[in-house]
N, C-alpha and C positions, 0 to 999 in steps of 0.2 A: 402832475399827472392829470391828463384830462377825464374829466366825471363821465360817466356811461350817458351816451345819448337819447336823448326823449324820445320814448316811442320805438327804443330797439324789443324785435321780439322777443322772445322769452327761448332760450335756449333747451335742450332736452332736457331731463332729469338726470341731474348727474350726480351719480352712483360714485362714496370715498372706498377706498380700498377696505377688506374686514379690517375688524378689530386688531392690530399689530402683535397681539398675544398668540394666537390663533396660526396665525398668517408666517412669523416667525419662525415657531415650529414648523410650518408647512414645508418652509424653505432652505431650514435647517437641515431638517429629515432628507428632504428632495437631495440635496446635495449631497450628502451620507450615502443616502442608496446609491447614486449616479456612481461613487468613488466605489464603493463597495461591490457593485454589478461588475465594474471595471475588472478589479481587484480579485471576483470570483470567476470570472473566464480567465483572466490570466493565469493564476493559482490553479483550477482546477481542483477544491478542497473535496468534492464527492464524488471519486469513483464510480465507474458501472462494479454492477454487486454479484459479477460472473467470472469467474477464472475457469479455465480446461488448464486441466494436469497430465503431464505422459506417465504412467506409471509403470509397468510391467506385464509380465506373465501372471496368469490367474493363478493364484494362491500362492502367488510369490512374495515377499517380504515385504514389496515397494505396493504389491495392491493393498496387502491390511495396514500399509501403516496411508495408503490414502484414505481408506474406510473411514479413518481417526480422526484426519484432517478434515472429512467430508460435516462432520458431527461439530466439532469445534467451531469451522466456519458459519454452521448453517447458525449457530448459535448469536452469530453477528451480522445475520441478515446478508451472509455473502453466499452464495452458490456454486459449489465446486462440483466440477464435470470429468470424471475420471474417465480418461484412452487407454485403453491397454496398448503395450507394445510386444514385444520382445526382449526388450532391455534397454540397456543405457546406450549401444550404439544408436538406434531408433529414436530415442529420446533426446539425443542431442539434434540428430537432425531432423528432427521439428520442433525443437527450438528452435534452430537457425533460419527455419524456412518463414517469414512473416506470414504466408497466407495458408501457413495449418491452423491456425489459432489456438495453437497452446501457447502456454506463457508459464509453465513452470514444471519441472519433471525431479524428480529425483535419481542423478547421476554417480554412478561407480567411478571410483580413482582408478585411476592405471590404464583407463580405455584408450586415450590418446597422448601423445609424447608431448613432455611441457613446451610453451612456446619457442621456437627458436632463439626471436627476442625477447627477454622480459618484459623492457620497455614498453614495449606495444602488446600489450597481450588480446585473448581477444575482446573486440568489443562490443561486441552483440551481446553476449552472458555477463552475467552478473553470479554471483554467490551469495547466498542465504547464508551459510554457514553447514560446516559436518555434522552430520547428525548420528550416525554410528558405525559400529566397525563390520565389517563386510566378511567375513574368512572365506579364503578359498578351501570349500571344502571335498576334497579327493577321496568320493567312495570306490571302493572295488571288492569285487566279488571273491569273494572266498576261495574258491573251487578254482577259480582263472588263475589265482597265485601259486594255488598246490599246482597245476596243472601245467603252467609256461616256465616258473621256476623250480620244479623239480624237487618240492619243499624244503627250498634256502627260504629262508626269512625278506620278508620285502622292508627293506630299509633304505634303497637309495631309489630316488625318483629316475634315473637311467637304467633299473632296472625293468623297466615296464617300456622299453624298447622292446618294439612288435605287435604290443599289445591294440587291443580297439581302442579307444578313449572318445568320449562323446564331451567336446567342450561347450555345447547346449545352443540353441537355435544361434542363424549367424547374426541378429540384430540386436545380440544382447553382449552384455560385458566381461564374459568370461574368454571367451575366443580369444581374442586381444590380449589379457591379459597373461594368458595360459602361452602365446605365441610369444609372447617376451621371457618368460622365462625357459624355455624349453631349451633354446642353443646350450642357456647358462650349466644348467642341470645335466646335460646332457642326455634330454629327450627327444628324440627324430622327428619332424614335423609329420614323418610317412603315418606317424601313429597314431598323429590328431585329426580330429574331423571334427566340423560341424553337425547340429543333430538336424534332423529332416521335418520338425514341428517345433511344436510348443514344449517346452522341458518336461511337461508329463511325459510325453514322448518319448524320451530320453530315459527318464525314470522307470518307465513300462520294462524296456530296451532291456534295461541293464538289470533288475525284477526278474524278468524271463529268459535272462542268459544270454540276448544279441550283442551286450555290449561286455567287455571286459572292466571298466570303470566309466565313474562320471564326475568333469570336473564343475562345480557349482561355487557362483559367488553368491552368499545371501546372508544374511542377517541370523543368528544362532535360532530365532523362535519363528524362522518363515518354516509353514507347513508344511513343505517338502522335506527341510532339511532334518527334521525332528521325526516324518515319517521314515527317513532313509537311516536314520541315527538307531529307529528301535524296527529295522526291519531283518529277521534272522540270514546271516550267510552273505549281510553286507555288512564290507568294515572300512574303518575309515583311516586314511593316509598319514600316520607320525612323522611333520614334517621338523625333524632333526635336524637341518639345516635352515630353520628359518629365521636364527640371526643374523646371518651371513647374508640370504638374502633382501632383509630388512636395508642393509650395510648398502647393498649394490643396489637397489633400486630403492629410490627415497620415498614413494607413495604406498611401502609398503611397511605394517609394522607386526612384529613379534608378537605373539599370543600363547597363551600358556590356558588350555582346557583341562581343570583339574583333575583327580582321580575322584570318580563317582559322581560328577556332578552328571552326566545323562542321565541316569539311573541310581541311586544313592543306594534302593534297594539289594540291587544287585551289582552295585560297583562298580559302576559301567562308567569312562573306560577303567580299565582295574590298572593303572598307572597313568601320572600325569603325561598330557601329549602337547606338541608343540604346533600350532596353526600358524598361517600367514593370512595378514587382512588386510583390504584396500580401505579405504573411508566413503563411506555414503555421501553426497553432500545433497541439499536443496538449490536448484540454479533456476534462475528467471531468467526470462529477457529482460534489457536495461531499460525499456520503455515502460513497463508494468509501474502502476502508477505505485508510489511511495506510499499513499497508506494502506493498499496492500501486503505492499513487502512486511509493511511494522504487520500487521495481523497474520500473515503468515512465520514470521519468526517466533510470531508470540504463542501460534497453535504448536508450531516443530518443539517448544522448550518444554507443553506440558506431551508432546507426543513421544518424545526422546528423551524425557531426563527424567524420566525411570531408570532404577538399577536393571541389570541384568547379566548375563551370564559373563561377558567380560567389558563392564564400564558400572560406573560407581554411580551412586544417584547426583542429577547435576552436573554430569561430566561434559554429558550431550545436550545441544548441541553447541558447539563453540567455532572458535575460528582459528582455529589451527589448519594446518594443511589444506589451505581452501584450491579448489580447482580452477576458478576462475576468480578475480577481483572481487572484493567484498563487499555488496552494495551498503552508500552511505545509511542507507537507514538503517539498513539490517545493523551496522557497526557500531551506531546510536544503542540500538537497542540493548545490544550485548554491553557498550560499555556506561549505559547511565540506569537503565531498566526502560520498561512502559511510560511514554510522556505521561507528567502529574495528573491533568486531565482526565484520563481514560485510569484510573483508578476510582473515579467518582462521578463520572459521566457514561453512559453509551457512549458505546466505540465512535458511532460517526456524527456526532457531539462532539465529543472530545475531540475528534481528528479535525471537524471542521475551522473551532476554534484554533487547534495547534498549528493548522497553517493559515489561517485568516489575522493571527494576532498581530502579525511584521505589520497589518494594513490597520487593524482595527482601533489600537492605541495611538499611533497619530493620526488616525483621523479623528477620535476622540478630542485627541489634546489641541487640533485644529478648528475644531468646531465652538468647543469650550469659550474660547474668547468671540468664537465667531456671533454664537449666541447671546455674549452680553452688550454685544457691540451694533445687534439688526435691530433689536426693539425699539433701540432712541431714532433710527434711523426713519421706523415706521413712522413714530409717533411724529417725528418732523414731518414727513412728509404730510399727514393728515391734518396739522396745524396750520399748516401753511395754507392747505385749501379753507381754511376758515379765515385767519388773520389777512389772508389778502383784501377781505373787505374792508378792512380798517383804513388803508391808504385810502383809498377811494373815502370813505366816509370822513377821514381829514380831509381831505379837497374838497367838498363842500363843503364843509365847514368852515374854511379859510376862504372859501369863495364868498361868503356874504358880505353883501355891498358892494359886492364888486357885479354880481348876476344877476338878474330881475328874481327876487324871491320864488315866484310862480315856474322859475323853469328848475330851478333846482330842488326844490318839492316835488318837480316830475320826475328830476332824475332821481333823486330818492326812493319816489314809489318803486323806479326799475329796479334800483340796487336790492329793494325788501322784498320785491315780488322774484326777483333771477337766486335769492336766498333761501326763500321759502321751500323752490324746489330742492334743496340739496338734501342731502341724508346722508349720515355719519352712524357710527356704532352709538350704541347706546351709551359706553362711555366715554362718548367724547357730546352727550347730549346737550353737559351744560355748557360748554361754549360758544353752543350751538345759539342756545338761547340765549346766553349774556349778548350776543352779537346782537339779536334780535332787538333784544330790550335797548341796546346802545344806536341804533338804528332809531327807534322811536324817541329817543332822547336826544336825538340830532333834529329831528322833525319839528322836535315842541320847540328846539332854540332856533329852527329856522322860521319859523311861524310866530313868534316871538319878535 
């Protein structure tokens, strides 16, 4: 190699990379987050903290039990926006519509007939799971029975052919239901009608003597049904055939309203009656992000699995008779419980990690070696910008005798004075200097 020539300028100050300890981390880190940023748009691990709910009719069963859910979510820093509807028909379709922006409603069984195909059912809704039983419950007035039946006893539902019957606003789930059964029974469709409002409407209606009965789907503790259950000169429908129709229509199950449980006081009903009931369920759309779904399953199981009048405690909600598909998470839920996490963590901690972990462990386990394998790499490289003076200071070295002493003394000075500028970390200081000092012990043997 040829020795640096006498009289070259002095180049900039040149700067070695930091310290490789420092530097390592930087690059470590750097690349983790790179994979990780990646890894968190793809995933999508945090939710916006907003859901709208279609619920119902005011002081209908589906508004208090969104009250419930409202309380639970805010709990977890989510925001629930309860729409009132009219019922379950209304509610499904704004589900279905993208630009209502609701995304989750609570739906009555029996509103719509099951898919043609199984196979393809649909795929816009999802299921949460059932959350409890619905009865259709058939009030009718007193006075209307002595008075169209000539007081024979009303025991078959084709007796109440003529009668007015209000099956409650047309946007809600009773219509629909009420219209499947009526050929069966043999009740006239001439006798049903939709109501002209909201079910108070209806309630007033038949209160003040407009309507002859009212047919209502809700939940045994919804407001209305409990005011209509202890209101004098309204009595309620002993449906004696509702195993039978349990039998022919499958969204429908058998109930049994004990003797005294209305009223225990007063023994209200004063013999056991027989109900029919559809199943409530919880349904989203299938976009709603998954850990959503897990926090709304997890508010439905403390909202619904209270005992009551007919379900056991725990019973609700589950996945039985689900109306549409059952989303994977909700299915998670029910069959392993609440990811480990979120028993020890905040919800969106917990959640963040239970979907970030597929990424986080190997990139861990990629890093890991990756880290013990940069640091030698630095420190090579920083060595090198030092050691490379040594060749050069061999060739002058091996040059004597062979050079006029006086020129390679000059090139010398260059090599100690183009050294002087360099700068390294501080712990690479002393080879900085041994360099130095070896540079002047080149000097003394070429002067020598």
């Amino acid at each position: 190699m040829n020795p640096a020539p006498t009289g070259t300028r002095p180049r900039p100050r040149r700067r070695f990379l930091p310290d490789p300890g420092p530097l390592s981390t930087l690059l470590v880190f750097a690349l983790g987050a790179a994979v990780l940023w990646g890894a968190y748009r793809a995933l999508d691990p945090t939710p916006d903290k907003h859901i709208v709910a279609a619920t119902g009719t005011a002081q209908g069963a589906y508004a208090e039990y969104g009250k419930r859910y409202v309380a639970l979510l805010k709990a977890n820093g989510v925001t629930l926006t309860l729409r009132p509807t009219q019922g379950t028909k209304d509610n499904l379709a704004l589900l279905r519509d993208p630009t209502s922006g609701v995304q989750v409603a609570l739906v009555q069984g029996g509103v719509e007939p099951p898919p043609a195909d199984p196979d393809n059912p649909d795929t816009e809704l999802v299921s949460l799971g059932s959350v409890a039983y619905e009865p259709l419950w058939l009030f009718y007035r007193e006075d209307s029975a002595r008075r169209l039946l000539k007081g024979r006893p009303l025991t078959e539902l084709s007796q109440m052919a003529g009668w007015r019957i209000n099956t409650g606003p047309p946007g809600g789930g009773t219509g629909p239901l009420v219209a499947q059964l009526a050929p069966v029974v043999g009740l006239p469709a001439s006798s049903l009608h939709s109501g002209d409002g909201a079910t108070v409407n209806g309630i007033v209606d038949l209160v003040q003597g407009r309507e002859d009965a009212l047919a209502l789907v809700s939940a045994a503790d919804a407001p209305f049904v409990q005011y209509l259950l202890h209101t004098p000169g309204i009595r309620l429908f002993d449906f004696t055939e509702a195993e039978a129709l349990a039998r022919r229509f499958p969204f429908l199950h058998p109930l049994k309203l004990p003797r005294g449980l209305i009223d225990p006081a007063k023994v209200q009903p004063p013999q056991d009656m027989q109900l029919v009931a559809a199943t409530a369920s919880l349904v989203a759309r299938r976009d709603l992000h998954p850990a959503l779904i897990q926090l709304l399953v997890q508010a439905a199981q403390r909202v619904h699995g209270q005992p009551g009048w007919f379900s056991s405690e725990g019973e609700f909600p589950n996945v039985q008779a689900p109306i549409f598909p059952l989303a994977p998470e909700a299915e998670r839920i029910y069959r392993s419980g609440p990811p480990l996490l979120q028993r020890y963590l905040p919800f969106w901690l917990a959640n963040f990690f239970d979907r970030m972990w597929i990424v986080i462990l190997p990139l861990i386990a990629a890093l890991l070696p990756l880290s013990r394998v940069l640091p030698p790499l630095v420190v090579l490289r920083l060595r090198s910008r030092i050691f490379r003076w040594y060749r050069q200071l061999r060739a002058l070295e091996d040059a004597r005798g062979l050079r006029p002493t006086a020129e390679l003394l000059s090139d010398l000075d260059a090599i100690d004075a183009r050294v002087a500028e360099v700068e390294v970390p501080l712990s690479y200081a002393e080879e900085l200097y041994t360099l130095r000092s070896h540079i002047a012990m080149v000097r003394g043997r070429l002067a020598a």
